[in-house]
C-alpha positions in Angstrom: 133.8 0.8 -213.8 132.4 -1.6 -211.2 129.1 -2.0 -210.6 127.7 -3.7 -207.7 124.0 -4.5 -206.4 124.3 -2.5 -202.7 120.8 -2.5 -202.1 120.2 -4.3 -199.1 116.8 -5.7 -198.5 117.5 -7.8 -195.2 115.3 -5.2 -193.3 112.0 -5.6 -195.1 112.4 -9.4 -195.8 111.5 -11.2 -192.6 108.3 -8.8 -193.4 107.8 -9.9 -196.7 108.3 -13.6 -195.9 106.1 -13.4 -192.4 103.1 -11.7 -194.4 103.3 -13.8 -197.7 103.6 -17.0 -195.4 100.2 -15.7 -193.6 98.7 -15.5 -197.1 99.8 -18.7 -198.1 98.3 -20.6 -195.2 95.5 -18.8 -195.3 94.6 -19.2 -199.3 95.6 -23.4 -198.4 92.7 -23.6 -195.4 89.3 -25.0 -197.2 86.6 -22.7 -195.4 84.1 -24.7 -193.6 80.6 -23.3 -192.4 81.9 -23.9 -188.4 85.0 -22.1 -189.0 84.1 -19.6 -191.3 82.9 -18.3 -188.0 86.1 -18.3 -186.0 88.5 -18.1 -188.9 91.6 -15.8 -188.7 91.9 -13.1 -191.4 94.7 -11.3 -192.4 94.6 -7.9 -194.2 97.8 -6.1 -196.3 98.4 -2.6 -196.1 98.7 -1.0 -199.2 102.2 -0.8 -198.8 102.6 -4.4 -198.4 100.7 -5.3 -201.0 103.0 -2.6 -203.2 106.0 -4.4 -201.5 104.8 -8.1 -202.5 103.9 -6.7 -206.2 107.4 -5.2 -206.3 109.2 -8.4 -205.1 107.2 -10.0 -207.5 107.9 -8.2 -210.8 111.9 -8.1 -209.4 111.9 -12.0 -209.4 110.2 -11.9 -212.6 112.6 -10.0 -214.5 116.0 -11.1 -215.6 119.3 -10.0 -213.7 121.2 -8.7 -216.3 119.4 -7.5 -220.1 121.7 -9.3 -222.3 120.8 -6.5 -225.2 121.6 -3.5 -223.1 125.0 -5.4 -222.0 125.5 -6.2 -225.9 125.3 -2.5 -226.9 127.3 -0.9 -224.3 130.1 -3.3 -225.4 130.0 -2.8 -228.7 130.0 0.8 -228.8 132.9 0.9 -225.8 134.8 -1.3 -228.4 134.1 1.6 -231.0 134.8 4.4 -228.7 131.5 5.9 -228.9 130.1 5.5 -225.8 130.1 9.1 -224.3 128.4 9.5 -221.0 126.7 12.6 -219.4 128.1 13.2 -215.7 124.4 15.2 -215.3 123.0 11.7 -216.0 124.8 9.5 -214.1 124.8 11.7 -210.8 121.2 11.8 -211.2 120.6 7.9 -211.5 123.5 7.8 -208.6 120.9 10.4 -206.7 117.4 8.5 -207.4 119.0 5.7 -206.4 120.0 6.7 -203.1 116.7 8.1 -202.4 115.2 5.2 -203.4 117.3 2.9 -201.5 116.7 5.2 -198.6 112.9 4.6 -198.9 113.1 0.7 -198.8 
C-alpha cells in the first residue's frame, strides 16, 4: 500500500504568507505618538487566525511518528495486522471532506 500526501494547499498559501507577512511588519514597526495616529492596522478573521494556528501546529509536528511506523512493521512482520475496511473508508471519507474544506 502506497500512501501519498495529496493534500494540496497552494490555494490558501499566497493567503497565509500575504496575511502572516502583514503581521510581521506590523509587530516589527516601534509605535510612535505621531503615527500611532495614522498607523495601518490589520485584523484576522477567525478563520485566519484558525488557518495560521493550524499551519502552525502542522510545522510543529513531525512528518512521520517513528513509533506508529515501528508498530505497524512489526506486527505486518507477524501477520497480525488485520485492518477494518469500515475504518479505513471512513478515514478515506473524513479526509476527503476535509480536504474539500481547505
Amino acid at each position: 500500500m502506497k500512501i501519498e500526501n495529496r493534500s494540496d494547499n497552494t490555494n490558501i498559501n499566497p493567503h497565509l504568507n500575504r496575511v502572516q507577512d502583514a503581521a510581521e511588519r506590523s509587530e516589527s514597526k516601534e509605535p510612535t505618538p505621531a503615527r500611532e495616529a495614522s498607523a495601518d492596522r490589520v485584523e484576522l478573521s477567525g478563520a485566519a487566525r484558525a488557518l495560521q494556528q493550524a499551519r502552525q501546529l502542522l510545522a510543529a509536528s513531525p512528518e512521520v511518528r517513528l513509533e506508529k511506523v515501528t508498530e505497524l512493521k512489526s506486527l505486518i512482520q507477524k501477520g497480525a495486522y488485520n485492518v477494518r475496511g469500515e475504518a479505513v473508508a471512513a478515514k478515506m471519507l473524513g479526509q476527503g471532506l476535509f480536504d474539500q474544506l481547505v
